[in-house]
N, C-alpha and C positions, 0 to 999 in steps of 0.2 A: 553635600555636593550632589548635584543633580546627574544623573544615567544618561541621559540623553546625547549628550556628546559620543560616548563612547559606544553609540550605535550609529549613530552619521557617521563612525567612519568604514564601518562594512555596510552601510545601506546601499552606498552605488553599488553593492556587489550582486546584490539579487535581481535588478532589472534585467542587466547581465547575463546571471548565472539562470533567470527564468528563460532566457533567447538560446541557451544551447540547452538547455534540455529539451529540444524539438528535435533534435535527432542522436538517437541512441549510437556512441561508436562502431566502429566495426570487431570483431571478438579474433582476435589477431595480436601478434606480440608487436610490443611497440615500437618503431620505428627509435632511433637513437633522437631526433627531435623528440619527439614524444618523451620519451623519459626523462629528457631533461625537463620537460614542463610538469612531470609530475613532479622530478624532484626539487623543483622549485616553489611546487605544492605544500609539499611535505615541512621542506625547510622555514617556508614562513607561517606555516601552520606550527611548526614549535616556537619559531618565535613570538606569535599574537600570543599562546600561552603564556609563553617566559614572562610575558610582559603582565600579564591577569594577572600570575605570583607577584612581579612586583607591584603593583597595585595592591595584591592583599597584604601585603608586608608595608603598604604607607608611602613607598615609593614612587610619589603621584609621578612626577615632571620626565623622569627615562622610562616607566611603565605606560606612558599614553605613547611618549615616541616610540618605544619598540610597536605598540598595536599600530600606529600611525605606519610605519615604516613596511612591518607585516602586511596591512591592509594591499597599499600599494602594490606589494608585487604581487599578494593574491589575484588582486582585478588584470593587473597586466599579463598574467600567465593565462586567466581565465578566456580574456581577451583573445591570447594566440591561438589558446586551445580550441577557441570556437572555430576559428579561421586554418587548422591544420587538422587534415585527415585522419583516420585512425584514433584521436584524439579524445576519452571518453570525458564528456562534460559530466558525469554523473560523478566523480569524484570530487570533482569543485564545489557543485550540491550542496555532497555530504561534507565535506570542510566548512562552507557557509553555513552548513546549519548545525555544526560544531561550535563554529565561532558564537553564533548565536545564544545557541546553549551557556557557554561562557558571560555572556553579557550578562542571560537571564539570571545566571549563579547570583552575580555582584548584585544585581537589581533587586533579588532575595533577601540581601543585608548584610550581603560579603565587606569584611575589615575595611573601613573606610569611605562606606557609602551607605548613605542615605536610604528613603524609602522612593520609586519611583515614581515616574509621575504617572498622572490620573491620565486613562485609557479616555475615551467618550461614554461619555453615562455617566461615570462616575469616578469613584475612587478606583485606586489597584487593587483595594482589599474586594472589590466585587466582584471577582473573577483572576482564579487560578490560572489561566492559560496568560491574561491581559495585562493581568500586576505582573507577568514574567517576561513579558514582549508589549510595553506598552505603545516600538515604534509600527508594532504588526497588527495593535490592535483595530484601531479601521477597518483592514480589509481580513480579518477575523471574523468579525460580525457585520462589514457589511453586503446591503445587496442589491445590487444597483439602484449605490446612494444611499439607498432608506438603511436605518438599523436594525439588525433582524431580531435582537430585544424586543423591539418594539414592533416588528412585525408578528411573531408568534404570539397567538393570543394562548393564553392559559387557562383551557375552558375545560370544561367536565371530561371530554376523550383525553386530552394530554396532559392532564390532572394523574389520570389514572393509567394511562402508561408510564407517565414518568415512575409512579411509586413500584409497577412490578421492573422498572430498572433498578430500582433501590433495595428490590425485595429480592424474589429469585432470582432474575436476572442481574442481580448486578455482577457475578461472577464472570458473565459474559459481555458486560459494558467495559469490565475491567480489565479483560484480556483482548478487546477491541481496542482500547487505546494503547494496551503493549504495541501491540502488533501493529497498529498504526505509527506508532513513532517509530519504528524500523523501517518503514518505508515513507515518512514522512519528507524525506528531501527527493525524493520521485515524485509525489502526488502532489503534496502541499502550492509549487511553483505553475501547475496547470492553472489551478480555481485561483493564483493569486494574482496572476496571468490577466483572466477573466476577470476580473472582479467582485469573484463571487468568493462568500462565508468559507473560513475553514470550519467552521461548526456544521456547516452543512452538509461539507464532506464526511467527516466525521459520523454523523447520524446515517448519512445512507448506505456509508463503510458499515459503521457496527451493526445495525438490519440485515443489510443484504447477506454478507460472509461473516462478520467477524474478523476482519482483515486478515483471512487466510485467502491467498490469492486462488490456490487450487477449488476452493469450493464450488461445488456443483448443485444446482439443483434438480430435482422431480421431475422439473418440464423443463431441461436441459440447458437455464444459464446459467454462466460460468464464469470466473473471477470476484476478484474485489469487490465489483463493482457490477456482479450478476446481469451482464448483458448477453440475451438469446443470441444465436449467430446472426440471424438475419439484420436485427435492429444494429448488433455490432457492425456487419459489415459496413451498415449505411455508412458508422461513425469511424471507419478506418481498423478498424478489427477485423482479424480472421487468420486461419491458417499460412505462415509467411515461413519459409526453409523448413516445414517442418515444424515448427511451431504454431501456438492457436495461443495469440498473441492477446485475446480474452484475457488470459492468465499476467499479464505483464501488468504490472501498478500502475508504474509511468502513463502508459498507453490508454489502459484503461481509465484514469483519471482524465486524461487529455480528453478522449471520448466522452465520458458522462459531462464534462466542459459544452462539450459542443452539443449535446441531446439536450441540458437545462436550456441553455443560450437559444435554442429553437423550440422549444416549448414557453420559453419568459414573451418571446416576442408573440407568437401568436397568442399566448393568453394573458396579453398585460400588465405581464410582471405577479403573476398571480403565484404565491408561491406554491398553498396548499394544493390547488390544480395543478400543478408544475408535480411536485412531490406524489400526485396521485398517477400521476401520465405516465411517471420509470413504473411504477407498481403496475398499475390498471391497463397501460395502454394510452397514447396521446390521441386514439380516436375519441376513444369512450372519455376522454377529460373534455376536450375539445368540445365535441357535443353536448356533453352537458354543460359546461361553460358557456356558450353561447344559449343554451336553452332555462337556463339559471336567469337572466335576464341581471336584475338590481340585490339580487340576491347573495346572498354570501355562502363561500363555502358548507362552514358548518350549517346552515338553515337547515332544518329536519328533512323539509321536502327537497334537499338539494342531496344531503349528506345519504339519506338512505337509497339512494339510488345506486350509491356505488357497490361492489362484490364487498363483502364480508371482509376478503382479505384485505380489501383496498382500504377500506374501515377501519381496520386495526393499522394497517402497515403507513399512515399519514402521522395519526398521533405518536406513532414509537420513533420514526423518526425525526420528527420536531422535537419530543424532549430530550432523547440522546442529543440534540443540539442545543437546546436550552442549560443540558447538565452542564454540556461541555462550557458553558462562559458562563455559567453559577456552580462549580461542585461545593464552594464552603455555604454556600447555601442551604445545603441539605444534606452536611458532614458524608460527603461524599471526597475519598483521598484518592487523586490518580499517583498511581508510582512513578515515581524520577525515573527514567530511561533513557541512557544516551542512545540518541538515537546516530551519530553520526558513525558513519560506515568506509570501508576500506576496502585494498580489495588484497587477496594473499593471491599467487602462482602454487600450484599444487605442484610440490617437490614427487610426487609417487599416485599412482591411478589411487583414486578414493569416491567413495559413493558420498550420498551427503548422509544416508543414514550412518556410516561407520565414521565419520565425521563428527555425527554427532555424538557416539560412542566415547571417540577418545576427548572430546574438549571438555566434557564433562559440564560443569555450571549447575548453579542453584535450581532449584525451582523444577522448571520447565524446559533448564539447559539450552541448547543452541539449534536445534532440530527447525523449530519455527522463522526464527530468523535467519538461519539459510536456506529456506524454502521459499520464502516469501523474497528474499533480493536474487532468486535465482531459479526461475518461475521456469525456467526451460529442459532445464533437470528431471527427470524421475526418480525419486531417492535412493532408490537400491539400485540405479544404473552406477558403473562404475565410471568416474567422469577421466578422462586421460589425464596425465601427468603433462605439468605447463599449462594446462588451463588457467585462465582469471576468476575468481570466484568473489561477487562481490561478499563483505563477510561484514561484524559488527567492531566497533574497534578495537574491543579486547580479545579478539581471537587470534591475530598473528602471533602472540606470544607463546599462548596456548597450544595454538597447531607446533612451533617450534619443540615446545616441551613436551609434549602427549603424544601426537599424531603421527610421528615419522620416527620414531624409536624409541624401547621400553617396553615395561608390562604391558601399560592401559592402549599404546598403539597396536602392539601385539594381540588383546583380549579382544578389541573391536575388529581385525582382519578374523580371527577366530570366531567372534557370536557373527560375522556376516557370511561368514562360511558356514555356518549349523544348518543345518534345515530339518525339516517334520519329518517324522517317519512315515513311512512308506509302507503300504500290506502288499503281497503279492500280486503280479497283475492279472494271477489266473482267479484270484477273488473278487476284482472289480473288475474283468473287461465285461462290457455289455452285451446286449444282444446285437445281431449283423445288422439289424433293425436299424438300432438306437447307435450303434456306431457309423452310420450314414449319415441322422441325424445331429451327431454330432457337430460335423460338418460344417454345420451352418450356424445361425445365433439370431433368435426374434426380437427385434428392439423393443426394450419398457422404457417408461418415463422416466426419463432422468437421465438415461444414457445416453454420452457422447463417443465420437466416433474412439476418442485418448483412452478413455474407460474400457468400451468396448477392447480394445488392442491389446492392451494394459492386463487383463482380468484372462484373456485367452493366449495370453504369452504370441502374439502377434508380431513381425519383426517391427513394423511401426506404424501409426493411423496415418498415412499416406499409406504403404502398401495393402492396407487393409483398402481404403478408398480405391485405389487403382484392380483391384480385385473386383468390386462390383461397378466399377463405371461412375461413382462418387466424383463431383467438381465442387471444388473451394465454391462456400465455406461449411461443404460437407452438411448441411441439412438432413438429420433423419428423422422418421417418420414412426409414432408407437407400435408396434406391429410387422413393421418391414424385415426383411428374413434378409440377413445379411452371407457371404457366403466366408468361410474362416479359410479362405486359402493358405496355406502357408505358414500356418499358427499354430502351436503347439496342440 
C-alpha cells in the first residue's frame, strides 16, 4: 500500500497553517472562543492518532476515516483560528507537524505499509529527511525550481567542510538538528512559504547559532539566524515591548526569507553569492558578482577575493545542507525528535531555569527547548503564574508530576534560591576613584544592549537605553561609555 494518500489528507492543512503563522497571537488568556478552538485542536489531534494505532493494528477502512474525519476539523478550526483574535496559530503548526511526524512513522515501515514513494532524484532510501516526508520533498531541496542536489557542486572547499562536520564537529551538527526540530514548526513554514530549501535553512541554522536562538556574536549579531540590528531592522527585526525580537525563530526565519529573496534577485539566483552576502555583506557579493563577469563563484580569482571568514563560512554551510538530504550517505544518524509542541499555563511563579530543574529528562533535559520556544524569557527571571509557556509535548505531564509538588519541585525552588558566597564588603569596596567608574560600562565586541543590562543587574535594556538617549534598534558602538544608571 502506497503513503501517499494518507498525506493528501493533512496536506491542505499547511498552505493554511503557513498563512497564520504571519502573525504571532496576542500573550493573554483565551477568550472562552478561543478555547474552544483549541480544544477542538486537541480533540482531533487524538483522534488522527487513535486512527494511526488503527492503521498499525491492520485496521485500514475506520483508521483512514477517523484521520479523514480528524483532518477536517483540524483545517476548519485552523481556519477560524486564523480569522479570531487572540488566537495563537502557532499551536496548529505544532499539531500539523505532529501529524506529520506520524505519517513519517508509517512511511518508515509502520504495520501495514509499504516503503514510500520515491522523493525527486531518486529513491527514499537517498535521503533521511525525503524517504520520511516524500510529499515535502520538492520544496525540501528545492530552489527556485532548480534542485539544490544539483545546484551544490561538491568541489575541494565543501569536500572538506563537509568531513570536519563528520569529524569534530559533528557533535555540533547534531545538536543543530536537535534544536532545530524544536522549533522546526516556527521556521520550517517561512522558507516553505518562499519556496526556498529546508536544507538551506538548516545550514545557515547550524553555522550561524546552532539553533540556540539566544546566541550572540563578537560583532554583535543575535539569534538563530545571527542578524546585526541594523540589517535586522531592514527585515522587520528589532526591539518590540521590550523585546529584541532577533531572538524569536519564527521572525527571524520570516526575515532571512526576505534578505535570501533580495539577494537571489539582484544576483540571479546565484546561490553561493547569495550564501556569501548573509556572511560577507550584500555589497561586497554584489560587487564582486557583477565584477566576476562569466566566471563562476569558486574561480580562484573570484573565490580569493573574498575575507577568510567568508571563505570558510560558504563551504560549511552548503555541506550542512548537502548532510541534511544525504546523512546515510556518510553514516551519518540524526536522532528521532518529536518535535511537535504545546503549550502548559504555569500553575505557581517559575523561572525556566528551575523549570528545568524539576522536569528532569535524559541527556541535555529541557533547559534548551524552553529557551528556544520562549525566546522572551531570561532564565533565572521568575515568569508569573498563568503565564502560557510554549513547551515540548512530553512536558505537561512532567510539569504535573515534578514541578508543583514534592521533593524534585521542592529541591529546584531550593538550588534557585542558593547563591555564591559573599566576602565582606569592607574587602572589596574599591577606591572613590574606581567606584565612580564603576558607574558606567565601555562597550566591547559583542555586546548587546540585553547583555549589557543582564551582566550589571540592570532593571531592563530599555531602561538602560532611556538612560543614555538610545533609540530602537539600540545600535552600539565598540568603545562607547554607556552610563549604568539604576543598575545594580
Amino acid at each position: 500500500m502506497r503513503v501517499r494518500p494518507l498525506f493528501v489528507l493533512i496536506l491542505p492543512l499547511l498552505a493554511l497553517l503557513a498563512l497564520l503563522a504571519a502573525s504571532p497571537a496576542e500573550a493573554r488568556r483565551p477568550s472562552a472562543k478561543v478555547q474552544k478552538l483549541y480544544d477542538t485542536l486537541a480533540a482531533s489531534t487524538e483522534q488522527y492518532r487513535a486512527g494511526v494505532a488503527q492503521l498499525r493494528k491492520g485496521e485500514t477502512a475506520p483508521g483512514r476515516e477517523a484521520i479523514r474525519q480528524a483532518s477536517g476539523q483540524l483545517l476548519d478550526a485552523a481556519r477560524r483560528c486564523g480569522a479570531t483574535r487572540g488566537c495563537d496559530s502557532a499551536r496548529f503548526l505544532a499539531a500539523y507537524d505532529a501529524l506529520v511526524q506520524q505519517g513519517a512513522d508509517l512511511a518508515a515501515g509502520g504495520e501495514g505499509f509499504g516503503a514510500a514513494e520515491a522523493g525527486i532524484g531518486g529513491s527514499a532510501q537517498q535521503s533521511g529527511v525525503l524517504g520520511a516526508m516524500p510529499e515535502a520533498g520538492r520544496s525540501i531541496s528545492l530552489l527556485k525550481g532548480r534542485d539544490l542536489r544539483e545546484i551544490i557542486e561538491l568541489n575541494e572547499p565543501v569536500k572538506a567542510a563537509m568531513a570536519e562536520w563528520l569529524t569534530w564537529m559533528r557533535p555540533s551538527l547534531i545538536t543543530s538538528w536537535e534544536n532545530y526540530q524544536q522549533m522546526r514548526f516556527l521556521m520550517w513554514p517561512e522558507y516553505e512559504k518562499a519556496g526556498l530549501p529546508e536544507a538551506l535553512l538548516f545550514g545557515i541554522l547550524a553555522k550561524e547559532s546552532n539553533g540556540r536562538v539566544h546566541a550572540v556574536s563578537r560583532a554583535g549579531a543575535a539569534g538563530p539566524m545571527q542578524f546585526m540590528p541594523a540589517t535586522g531592522a531592514r527585515f522587520g527585526l528589532g526591539w518590540r515591548d521590550g523585546f529584541d525580537t532577533r531572538y524569536d525563530p519564527q521572525l527571524a526565519a520570516r526575515a532571512s526569507v526576505l534578505y535570501f529573496n533580495e539577494r537571489f534577485a539582484e544576483l540571479n539566483n546565484d546561490l553561493e553569492f547569495a550564501v556569501a552576502a548573509y556572511n560577507g555583506g550584500e555589497g561586497r557579493a554584489l560587487r564582486l558578482k557583477r565584477a566576476s563577469g562569466d566566471k563562476d563563484f569558486w574561480d580562484p580569482e573570484v573565490y580569493a577575493q573574498l575575507p577568510p571568514e567568508t571563505r570558510d563560512y560558504v563551504p560549511y554551510v552548503l555541506a550542512a545542507a548537502w548532510l541534511f538530504l544525504h546523512p546515510e550517505q556518510y553514516g551519518l544518524e540524526f536522532p528521532k525528535v518529536d518535535g511537535a509542541a504545546t503549550v502548559i499555563k504555569l500553575a505557581a511563579p517559575a523561572s525556566i531555569y528551575q523549570l528545568s530543574i524539576c522536569l528532569g529528562g535524559p541527556r541535555d533535559g529541557y533547559f534548551r527547548p524552553l529557551r528556544n520556544l520562549n525566546p522572551r524569557y531570561e532564565p533565572h527571571f521568575l515568569i508569573p503564574a498563568g503565564t502560557e509557556l510554549r513547551v515540548p509535548v512530553a512536558v505537561p505531564p512532567l510539569y504535573q508530576a515534578s514541578c508543583l509538588t514534592g521533593p524534585r519541585a521542592e529541591a529546584a525552588v531550593a538550588l534557585m534560591a542558593a547563591s555564591k558566597p559573599t566576602v565582606p564588603a569592607t574587602a572589596t569596596r574599591p577606591p572613590a576613584s574606581r567606584a565612580v567608574a564603576a558607574r558606567s560600562y565601555r562597550v566591547k565586541s559583542g555586546d548587546t544592549l540585553s547583555s549589557i543590562a543582564r551582566r550589571n543587574d540592570c532593571a531592563s535594556p530599555e531602561a538602560l537605553a532611556r538612560a543614555n538617549g538610545l533609540r530602537s534598534p539600540y545600535v552600539l558602538r565598540t568603545g562607547q561609555q554607556l552610563k549604568l544608571t539604576g543598575c545594580g
